[in-house]
C-alpha positions in Angstrom: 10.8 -7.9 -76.8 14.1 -8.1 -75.0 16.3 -6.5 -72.5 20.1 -6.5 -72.1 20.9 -6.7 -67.9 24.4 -5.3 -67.0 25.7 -6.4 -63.6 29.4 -5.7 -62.5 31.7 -5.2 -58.9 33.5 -2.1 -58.7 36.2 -1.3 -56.5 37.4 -4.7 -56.7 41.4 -4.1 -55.4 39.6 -2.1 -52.2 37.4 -5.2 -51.4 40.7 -7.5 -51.7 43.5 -5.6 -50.4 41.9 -3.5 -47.1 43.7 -6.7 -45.0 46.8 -7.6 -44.7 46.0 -11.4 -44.3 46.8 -13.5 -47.3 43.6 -15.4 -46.5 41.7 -12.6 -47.0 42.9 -11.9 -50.2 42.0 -14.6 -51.7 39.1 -15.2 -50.0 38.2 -11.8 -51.3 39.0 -12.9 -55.1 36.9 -15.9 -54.7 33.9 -14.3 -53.9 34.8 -11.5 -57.2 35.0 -14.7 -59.4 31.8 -16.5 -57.9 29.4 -13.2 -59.0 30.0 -14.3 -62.7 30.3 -18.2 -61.9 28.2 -19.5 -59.5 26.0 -17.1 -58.6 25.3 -16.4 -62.1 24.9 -20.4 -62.5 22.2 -20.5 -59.9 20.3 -17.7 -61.1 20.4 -19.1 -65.3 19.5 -22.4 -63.3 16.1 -20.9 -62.4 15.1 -19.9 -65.8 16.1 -23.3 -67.7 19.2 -22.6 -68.6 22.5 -25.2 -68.4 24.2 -25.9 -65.2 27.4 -24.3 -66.1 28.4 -20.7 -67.8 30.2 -22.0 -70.8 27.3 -24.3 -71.6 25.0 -21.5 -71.1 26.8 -19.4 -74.1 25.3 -22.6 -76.1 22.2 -23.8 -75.0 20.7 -20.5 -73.5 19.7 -18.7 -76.7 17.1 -15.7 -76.5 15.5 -16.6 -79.6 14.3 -19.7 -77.5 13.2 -17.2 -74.8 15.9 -18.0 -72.5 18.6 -15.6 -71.1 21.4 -15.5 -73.2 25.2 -14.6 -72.0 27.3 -12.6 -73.6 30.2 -11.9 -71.3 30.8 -13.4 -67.7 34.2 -13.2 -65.9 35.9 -11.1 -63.3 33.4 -9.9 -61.7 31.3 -8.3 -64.7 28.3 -9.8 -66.4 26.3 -8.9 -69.7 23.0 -11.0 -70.5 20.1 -10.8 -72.6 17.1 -11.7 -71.1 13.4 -11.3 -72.3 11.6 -9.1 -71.3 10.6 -8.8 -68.1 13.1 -11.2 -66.5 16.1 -8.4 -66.3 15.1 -7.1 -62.4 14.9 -10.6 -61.5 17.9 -11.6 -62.4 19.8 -8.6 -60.7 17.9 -9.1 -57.7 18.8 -12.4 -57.0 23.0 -11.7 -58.1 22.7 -8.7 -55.5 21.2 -10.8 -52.9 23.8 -13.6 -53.7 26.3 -10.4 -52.9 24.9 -9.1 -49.9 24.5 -12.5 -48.6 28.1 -14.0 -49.7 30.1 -11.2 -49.9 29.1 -8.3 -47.5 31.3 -5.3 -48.1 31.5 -6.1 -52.2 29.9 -3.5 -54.2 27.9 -5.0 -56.9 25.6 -3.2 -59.0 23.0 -4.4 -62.0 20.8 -2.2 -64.8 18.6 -3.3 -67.1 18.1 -1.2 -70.9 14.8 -0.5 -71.8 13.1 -3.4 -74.0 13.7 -3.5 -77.2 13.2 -5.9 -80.3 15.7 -8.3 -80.9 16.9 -8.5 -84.6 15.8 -4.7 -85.3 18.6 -2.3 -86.7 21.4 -2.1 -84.3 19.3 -3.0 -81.0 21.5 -4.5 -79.3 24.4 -2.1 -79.9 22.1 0.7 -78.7 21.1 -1.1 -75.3 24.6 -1.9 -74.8 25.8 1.9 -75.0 22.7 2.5 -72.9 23.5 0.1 -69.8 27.3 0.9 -69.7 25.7 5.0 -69.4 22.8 3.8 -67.2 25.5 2.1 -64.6 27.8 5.3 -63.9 24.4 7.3 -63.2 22.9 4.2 -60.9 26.4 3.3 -59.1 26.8 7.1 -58.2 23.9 7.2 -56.5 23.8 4.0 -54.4 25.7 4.5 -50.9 28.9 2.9 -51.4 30.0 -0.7 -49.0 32.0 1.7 -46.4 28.7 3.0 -44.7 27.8 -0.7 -43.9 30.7 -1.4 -41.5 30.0 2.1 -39.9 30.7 1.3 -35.9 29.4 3.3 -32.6 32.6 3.2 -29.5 31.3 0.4 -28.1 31.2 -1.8 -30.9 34.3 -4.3 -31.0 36.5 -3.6 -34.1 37.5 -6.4 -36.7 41.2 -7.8 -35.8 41.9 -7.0 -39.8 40.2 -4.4 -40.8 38.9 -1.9 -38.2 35.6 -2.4 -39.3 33.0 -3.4 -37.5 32.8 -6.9 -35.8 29.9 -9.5 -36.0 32.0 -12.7 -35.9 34.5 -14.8 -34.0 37.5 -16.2 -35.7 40.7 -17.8 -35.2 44.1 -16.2 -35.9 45.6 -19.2 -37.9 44.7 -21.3 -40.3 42.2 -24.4 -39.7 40.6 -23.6 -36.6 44.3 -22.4 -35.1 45.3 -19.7 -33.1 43.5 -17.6 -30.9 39.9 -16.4 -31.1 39.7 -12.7 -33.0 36.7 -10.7 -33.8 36.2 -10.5 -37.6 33.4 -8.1 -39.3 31.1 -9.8 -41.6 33.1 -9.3 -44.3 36.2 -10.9 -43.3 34.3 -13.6 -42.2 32.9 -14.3 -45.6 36.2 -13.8 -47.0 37.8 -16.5 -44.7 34.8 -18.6 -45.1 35.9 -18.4 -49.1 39.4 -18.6 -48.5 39.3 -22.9 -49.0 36.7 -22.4 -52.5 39.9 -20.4 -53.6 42.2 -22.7 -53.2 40.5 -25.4 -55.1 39.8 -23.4 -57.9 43.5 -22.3 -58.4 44.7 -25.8 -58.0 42.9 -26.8 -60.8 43.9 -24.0 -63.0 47.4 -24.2 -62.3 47.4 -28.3 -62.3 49.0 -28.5 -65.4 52.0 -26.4 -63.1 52.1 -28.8 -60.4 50.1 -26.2 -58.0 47.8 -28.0 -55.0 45.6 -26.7 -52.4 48.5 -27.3 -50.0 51.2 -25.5 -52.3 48.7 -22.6 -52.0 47.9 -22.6 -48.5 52.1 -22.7 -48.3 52.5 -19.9 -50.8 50.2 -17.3 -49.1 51.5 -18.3 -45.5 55.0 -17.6 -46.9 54.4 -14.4 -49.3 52.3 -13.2 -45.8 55.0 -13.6 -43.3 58.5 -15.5 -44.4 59.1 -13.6 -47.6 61.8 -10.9 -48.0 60.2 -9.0 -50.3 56.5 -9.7 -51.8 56.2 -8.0 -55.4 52.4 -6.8 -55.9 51.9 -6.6 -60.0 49.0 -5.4 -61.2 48.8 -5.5 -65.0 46.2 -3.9 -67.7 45.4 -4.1 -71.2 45.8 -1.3 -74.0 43.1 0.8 -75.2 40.0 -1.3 -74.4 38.0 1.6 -73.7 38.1 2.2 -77.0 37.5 -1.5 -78.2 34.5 -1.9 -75.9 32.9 1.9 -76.8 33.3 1.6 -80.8 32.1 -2.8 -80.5 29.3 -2.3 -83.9 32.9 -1.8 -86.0 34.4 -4.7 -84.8 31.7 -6.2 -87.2 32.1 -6.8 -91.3 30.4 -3.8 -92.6 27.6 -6.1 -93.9 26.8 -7.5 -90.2 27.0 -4.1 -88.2 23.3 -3.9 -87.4 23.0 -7.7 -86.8 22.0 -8.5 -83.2 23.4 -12.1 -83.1 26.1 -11.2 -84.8 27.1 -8.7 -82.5 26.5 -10.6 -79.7 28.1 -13.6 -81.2 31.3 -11.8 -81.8 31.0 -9.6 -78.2 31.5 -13.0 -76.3 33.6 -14.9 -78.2 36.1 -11.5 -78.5 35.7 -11.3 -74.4 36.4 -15.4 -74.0 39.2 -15.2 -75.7 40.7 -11.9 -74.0 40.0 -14.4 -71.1 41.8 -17.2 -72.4 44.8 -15.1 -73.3 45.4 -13.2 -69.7 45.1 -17.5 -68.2 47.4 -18.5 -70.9 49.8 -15.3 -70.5 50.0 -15.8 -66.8 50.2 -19.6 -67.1 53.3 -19.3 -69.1 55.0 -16.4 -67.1 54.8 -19.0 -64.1 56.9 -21.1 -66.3 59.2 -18.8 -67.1 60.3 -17.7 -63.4 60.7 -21.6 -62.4 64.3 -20.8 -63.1 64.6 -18.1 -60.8 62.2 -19.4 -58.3 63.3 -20.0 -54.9 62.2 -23.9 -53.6 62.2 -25.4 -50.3 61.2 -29.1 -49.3 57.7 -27.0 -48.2 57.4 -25.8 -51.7 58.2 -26.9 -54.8 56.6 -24.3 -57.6 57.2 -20.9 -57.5 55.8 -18.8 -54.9 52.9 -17.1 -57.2 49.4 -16.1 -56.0 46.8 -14.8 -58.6 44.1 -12.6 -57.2 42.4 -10.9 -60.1 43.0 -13.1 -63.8 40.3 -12.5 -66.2 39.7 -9.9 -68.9 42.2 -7.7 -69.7 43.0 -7.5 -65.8 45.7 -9.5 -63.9 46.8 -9.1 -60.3 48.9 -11.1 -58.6 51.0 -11.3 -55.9 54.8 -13.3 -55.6 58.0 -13.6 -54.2 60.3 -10.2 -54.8 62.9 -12.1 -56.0 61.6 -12.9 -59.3 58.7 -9.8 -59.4 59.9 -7.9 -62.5 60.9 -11.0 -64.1 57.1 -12.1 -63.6 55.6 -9.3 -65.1 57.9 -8.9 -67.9 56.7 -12.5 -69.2 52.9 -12.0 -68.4 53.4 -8.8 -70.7 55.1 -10.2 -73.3 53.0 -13.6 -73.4 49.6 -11.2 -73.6 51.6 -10.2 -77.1 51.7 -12.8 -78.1 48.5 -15.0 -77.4 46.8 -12.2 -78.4 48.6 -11.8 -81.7 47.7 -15.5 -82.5 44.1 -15.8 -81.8 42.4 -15.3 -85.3 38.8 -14.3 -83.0 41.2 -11.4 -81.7 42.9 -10.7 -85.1 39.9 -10.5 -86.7 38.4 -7.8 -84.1 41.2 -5.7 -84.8 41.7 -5.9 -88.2 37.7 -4.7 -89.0 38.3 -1.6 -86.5 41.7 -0.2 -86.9 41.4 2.5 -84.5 43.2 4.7 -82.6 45.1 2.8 -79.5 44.5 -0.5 -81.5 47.2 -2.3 -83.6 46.5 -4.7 -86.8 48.2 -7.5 -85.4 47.9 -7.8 -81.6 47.0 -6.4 -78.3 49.5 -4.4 -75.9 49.6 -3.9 -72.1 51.3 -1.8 -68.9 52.2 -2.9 -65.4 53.3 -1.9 -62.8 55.4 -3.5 -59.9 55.3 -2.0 -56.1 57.5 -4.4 -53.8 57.0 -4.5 -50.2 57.7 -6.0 -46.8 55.2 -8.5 -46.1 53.2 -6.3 -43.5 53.2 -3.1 -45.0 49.4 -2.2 -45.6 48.5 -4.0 -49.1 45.5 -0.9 -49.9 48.0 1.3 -49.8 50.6 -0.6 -51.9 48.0 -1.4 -54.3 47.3 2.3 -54.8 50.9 2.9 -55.5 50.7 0.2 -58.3 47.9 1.2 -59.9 49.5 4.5 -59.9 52.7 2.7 -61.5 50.1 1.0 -64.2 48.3 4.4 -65.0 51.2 6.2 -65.7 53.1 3.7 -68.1 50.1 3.8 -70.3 49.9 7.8 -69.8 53.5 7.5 -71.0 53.2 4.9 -73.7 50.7 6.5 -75.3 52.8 10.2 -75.2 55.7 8.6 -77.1 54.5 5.9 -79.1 53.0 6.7 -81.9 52.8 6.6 -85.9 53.4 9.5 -88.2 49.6 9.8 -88.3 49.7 10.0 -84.8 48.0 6.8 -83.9 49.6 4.9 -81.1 51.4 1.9 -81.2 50.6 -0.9 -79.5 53.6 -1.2 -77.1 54.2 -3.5 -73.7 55.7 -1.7 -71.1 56.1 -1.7 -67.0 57.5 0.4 -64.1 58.7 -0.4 -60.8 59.4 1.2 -57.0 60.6 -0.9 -54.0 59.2 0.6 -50.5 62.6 1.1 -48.5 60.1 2.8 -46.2 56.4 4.4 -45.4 56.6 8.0 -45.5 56.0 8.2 -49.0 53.2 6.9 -50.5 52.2 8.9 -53.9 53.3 8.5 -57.1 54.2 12.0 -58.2 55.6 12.4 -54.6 57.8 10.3 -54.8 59.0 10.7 -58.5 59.1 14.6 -56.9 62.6 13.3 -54.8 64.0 12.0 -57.9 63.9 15.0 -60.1 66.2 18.0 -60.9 64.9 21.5 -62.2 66.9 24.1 -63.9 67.3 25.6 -66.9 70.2 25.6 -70.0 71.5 28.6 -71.4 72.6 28.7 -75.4 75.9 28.4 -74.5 75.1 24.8 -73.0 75.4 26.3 -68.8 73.3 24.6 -66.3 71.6 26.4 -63.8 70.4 24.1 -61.4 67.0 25.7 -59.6 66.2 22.9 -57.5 67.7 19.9 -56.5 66.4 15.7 -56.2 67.2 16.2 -52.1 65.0 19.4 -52.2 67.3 21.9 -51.4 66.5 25.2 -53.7 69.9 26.5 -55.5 70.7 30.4 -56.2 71.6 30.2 -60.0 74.6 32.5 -61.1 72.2 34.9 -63.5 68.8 35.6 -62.9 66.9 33.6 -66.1 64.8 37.0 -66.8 68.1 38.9 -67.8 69.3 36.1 -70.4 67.8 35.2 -74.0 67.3 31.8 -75.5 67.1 29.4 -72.3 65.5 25.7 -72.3 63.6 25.1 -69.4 65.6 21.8 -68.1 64.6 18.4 -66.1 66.7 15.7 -64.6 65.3 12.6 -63.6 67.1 10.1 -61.1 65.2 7.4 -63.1 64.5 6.3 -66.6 61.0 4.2 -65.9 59.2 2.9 -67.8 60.9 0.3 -69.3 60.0 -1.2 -73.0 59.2 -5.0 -73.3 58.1 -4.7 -76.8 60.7 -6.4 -79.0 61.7 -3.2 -81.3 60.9 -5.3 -84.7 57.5 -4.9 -83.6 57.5 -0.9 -83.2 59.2 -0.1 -86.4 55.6 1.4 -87.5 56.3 4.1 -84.9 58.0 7.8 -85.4 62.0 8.4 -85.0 61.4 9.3 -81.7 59.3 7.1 -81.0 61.8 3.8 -82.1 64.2 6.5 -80.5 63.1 6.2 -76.8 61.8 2.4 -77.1 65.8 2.1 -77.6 67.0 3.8 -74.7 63.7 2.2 -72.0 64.5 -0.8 -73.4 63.9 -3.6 -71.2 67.2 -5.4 -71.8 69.0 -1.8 -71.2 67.8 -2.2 -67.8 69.3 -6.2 -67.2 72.2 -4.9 -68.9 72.5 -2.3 -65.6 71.8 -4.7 -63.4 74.5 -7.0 -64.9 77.3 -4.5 -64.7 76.1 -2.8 -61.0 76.0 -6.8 -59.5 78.2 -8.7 -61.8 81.4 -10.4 -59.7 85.3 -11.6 -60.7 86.4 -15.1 -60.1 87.5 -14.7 -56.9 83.8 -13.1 -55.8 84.3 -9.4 -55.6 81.9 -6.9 -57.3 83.5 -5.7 -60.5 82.3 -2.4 -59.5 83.0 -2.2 -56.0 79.6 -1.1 -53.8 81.0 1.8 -52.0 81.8 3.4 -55.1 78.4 2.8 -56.5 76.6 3.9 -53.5 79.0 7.2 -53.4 77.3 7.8 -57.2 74.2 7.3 -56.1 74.2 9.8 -53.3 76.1 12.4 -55.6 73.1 12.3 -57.6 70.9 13.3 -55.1 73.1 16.4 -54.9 73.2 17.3 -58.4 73.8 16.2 -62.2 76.6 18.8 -61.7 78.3 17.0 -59.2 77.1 13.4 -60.3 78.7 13.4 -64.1 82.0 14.6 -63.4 82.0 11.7 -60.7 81.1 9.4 -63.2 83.4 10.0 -66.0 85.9 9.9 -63.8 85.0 6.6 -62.2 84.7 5.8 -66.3 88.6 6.0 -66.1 89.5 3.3 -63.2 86.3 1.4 -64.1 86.3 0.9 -67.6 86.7 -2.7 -68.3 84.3 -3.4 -65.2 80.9 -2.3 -67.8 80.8 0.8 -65.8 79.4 2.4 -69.2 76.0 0.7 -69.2 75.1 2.1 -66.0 74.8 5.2 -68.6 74.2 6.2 -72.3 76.0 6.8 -75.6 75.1 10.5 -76.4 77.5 9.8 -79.6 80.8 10.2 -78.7 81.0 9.2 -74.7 79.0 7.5 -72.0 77.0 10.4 -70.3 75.2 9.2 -66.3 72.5 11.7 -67.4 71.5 11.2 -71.2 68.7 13.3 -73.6 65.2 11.6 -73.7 63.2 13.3 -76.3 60.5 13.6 -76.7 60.4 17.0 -74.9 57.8 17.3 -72.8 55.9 20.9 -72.7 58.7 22.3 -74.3 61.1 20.9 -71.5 64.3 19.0 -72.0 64.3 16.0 -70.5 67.1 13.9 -69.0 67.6 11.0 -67.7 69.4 8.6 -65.5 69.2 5.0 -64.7 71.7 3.7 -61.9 69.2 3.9 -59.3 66.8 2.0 -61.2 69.7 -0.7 -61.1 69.9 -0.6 -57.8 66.6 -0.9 -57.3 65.2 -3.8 -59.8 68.5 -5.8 -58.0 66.0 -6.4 -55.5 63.5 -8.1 -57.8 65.7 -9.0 -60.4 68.1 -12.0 -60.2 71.7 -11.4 -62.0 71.5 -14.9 -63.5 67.6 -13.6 -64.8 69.5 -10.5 -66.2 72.0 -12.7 -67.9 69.8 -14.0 -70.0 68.0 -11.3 -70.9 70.9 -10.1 -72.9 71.4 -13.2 -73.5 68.4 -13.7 -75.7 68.8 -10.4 -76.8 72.0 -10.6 -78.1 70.9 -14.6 -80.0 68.2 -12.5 -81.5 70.6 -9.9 -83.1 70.3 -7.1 -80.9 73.2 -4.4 -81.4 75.0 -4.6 -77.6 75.9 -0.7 -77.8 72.8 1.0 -79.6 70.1 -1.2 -78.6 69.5 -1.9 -82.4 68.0 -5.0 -84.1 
């Protein structure tokens, strides 16, 4: 008999982003990575397995009565044990926790026994232990009560919890003394592992321990903007809860052959988000901004395993960052035949044939404004891409398609820090008579307008929505969505990723002798007419169309089929709304995380790879 053990962290972001000390986040990730490295390789040690975690996935085999691995990274762990062993082995990862890590939640189950090679055992225990964890997490008190404090207890210099330790403010031993709670202390005291661990992953980049230690001084004090990007893979809930049909037909209720294909299927999502992120680093060289202090572009990765990558970088190359980790998790993934394979035998909803998809989402900040509560924004950002990308993209079945996109916001300031409240200030509501007249209800600045004729005396009105932004953006290539509905190919078109560097080309772009083409005042006077109104805003526009013409003033907008319109239809409708859209602010915006020569050749490459200019078409 035989038991499958299920041990994983939760609120991971929390546990690395409640300081604002660069140290501390990474110190944080280090002790998230070390749950399914070497705390996992101490306790396999104990039961005669190999010294490391990929030669455990060879020599540990349970048919030899040893635990057996079947997934270990990020934080998450799934072994087979025999029976018997599994409290064991949770009790000395937990104690590794609690020891190593104070303030990381980490919590471990164990299925019922069970015999291995019966019908469909293992799947069973595996839909058992992933049920069995939300009912035992739920009930265990969560890592906040532990740093609880009375008055008189000192508070930690970081995080306001309580304090058990002394510390210095800088790094090595410099600065002045601080008190640090435990788990600060443990994250500082990891901060060094980290370092080491990255430089050898990023070695083939020319990364070092000292780069590092430069890069995380920098994004945590010098930068002008840090960019937070936080991205996540496409319908692997649904991968992960429907695993047995992953399997050839004739191997569904085959234990090793569902565990055999479980790891190797979560190894090489692994590989992929290293390889994607790898290769994104390489792209933004270009872009990067160097100094005699450092010489590789100012990139920190906090969370990179699974279908989960986090990372933190300089603003000035943020969006460009997180369009190439999207686009190069495409593609890895669409060229691994153990990934291929995987979706080819389930062909599911959310799943694609041919490759994996992801979202992300962008939040860049100062360098002190409070990391937990830009993270939340950015998973926000993340959450509602996918929301979004799942809406539109679909086949005529109505399956989705697997589609890449992100979204971005820049904190000018603190008072906002929700999602929808935000979005809230950048939205127009009214409604359209048949006739085609507006009636504006209320305004993106808030202000609630009297409409000419009250809607319940007229007949036949759309209920109407102006948005000061056109997020998310597409970074899909469109020959891979042609599987998708009209509408579908429709929108891809107008979020297109290059759309936007196309803005941020004719908002930034300069003559020969230096001057904007566009001249800033009157972009800035557009921009703040559209905070009064799309009634006021397009009139401005076409007539700025008139003087500004030759300047590329038309792809601050869209083609609606005979002019440029500010404000352009983006169906699908949305609960029987109409929707319309804008993008100059997001033009404004990405300028701060988007480099005109980066935008360049965007189009660039778009244009070599026969993209239409005007429609957007391949």
């Amino acid at each position: 008999m035989v038991q499958l053990v299920y041990i994983e962290t939760s609120g991971n972001q929390p546990f690395i982003f409640d300081s604002n000390k660069r140290r501390e986040n990474v110190g944080a990730s280090q002790l998230i990575d070390e749950l399914s490295r070497e705390w996992l390789r101490c306790t396999l040690s104990k039961h005669g397995v190999a010294d490391s975690i990929e030669q455990a996935s060879e020599s540990g085999r349970i048919e030899l009565g040893k635990p057996e691995v079947i997934v270990a990274a990020s934080g998450k762990v799934l072994l087979v044990v025999p029976d018997g062993a599994g409290k064991d082995i949770i009790a000395s990862i937990t104690t590794s926790a609690l020891e190593e890590a104070p303030g990381l939640d980490v919590c471990g189950v164990v299925s019922r026994p069970f015999e291995w090679g019966s019908s469909c055992g293992l799947q069973k225990a595996d839909k058992e232990v992933h049920g069995l964890f939300q009912q035992v997490h739920s009930r265990i008190p969560g890592p906040a009560l532990r740093g609880m404090r009375l008055p008189i207890i000192a508070p930690c210099s970081t995080t306001g919890l309580a304090a058990s330790e002394m510390g210095n403010e800088g790094e090595g031993g410099d600065g002045k003394s601080i008190d640090l709670s435990a788990s600060s202390y443990a994250k500082r005291k990891a901060t060094e592992r980290a370092y080491r661990r990255l430089a050898d992953e990023l070695k083939d980049l020319q990364f070092s321990e000292e780069q590092l230690r430069k890069i995380a001084d920098y994004l945590g004090d010098k930068a002008e903007w840090v960019g937070l990007i936080h991205a996540d893979g496409n319908g692997f809930g649904a991968i992960f809860s429907q695993f047995e049909k992953a399997l050839p037909e004739d191997k569904r209720e085959d234990d090793r052959a569902y565990a055999d294909t479980l790891r190797d299927f979560s190894m090489a999502i692994d590989h992929v988000a290293h390889s994607a992120l790898k290769d994104a680093i390489k792209a933004v060289e270009p872009f990067a901004a160097k100094n005699e202090k450092i010489t590789v572009p100012s990139v920190l990765p906090l969370i990179v395993g699974g279908d989960d990558i986090t990372v933190l970088c300089d603003g000035s190359f943020a969006l460009v960052l997180a369009v190439e980790i999207l686009r190069n998790f495409e593609k890895f993934s669409s060229k691994d035949t153990c990934i291929t394979d995987v979706l080819q035998n389930m062909n599911i909803d959310d799943i694609g044939p041919k490759r994996l998809g992801a979202c992300a989402g962008v939040t860049l900040i100062k360098p002190h404004y409070p990391f937990s509560t830009a993270y939340h924004l950015t998973e926000q950002l993340t959450t509602a891409t996918k929301k979004e990308v799942k809406r539109v993209m679909v086949d005529d079945q109505g399956k989705s398609i697997p589609c890449s996109a992100l979204d971005f916001h820049v904190t000018y300031d603190t008072g906002e820090v929700d999602l929808d409240s935000i979005r809230a200030h950048l939205t127009e509501h009214g409604y359209l008579e048949e006739n085609g007249t507006l009636h504006i209800i209320r305004r993106p600045d808030g202000v609630r307008s009297q409409p000419g004729a009250g809607r319940s005396t007229l007949t036949g009105v759309t209920d109407y929505i102006a948005t000061l932004h056109a997020r998310p953006y597409v970074v899909t290539p469109l020959e891979d969505l042609t599987q998708a509905t009209q509408q579908g190919k429709d929108w891809a078109k107008r979020h297109q990723w290059e759309k936007l560097c196309k803005r941020v080309e004719a908002s930034q772009d300069k003559d020969e002798d230096g001057h904007r083409k566009l001249p800033s005042s009157q972009v800035h006077a557009l921009r703040s007419a559209m905070y009064i109104g799309s009634d006021i805003a397009e009139p401005r526009f076409s007539e700025m169309r008139k003087h500004y013409g030759q300047a590329g003033i038309d792809a601050l907008g869209e083609c609606d089929g005979q002019e440029y319109k500010l404000y352009w239809d983006d169906s699908p409708e949305t609960d029987g709304k109409k929707i319309k859209r804008s993008a100059l602010i997001d033009a404004m915006d990405a300028a701060n995380c988007l480099s005109l020569d980066a935008a360049k050749r965007y189009i660039k490459v778009a244009s070599a790879g026969g993209t239409n200019e005007k429609t957007g078409d391949v």
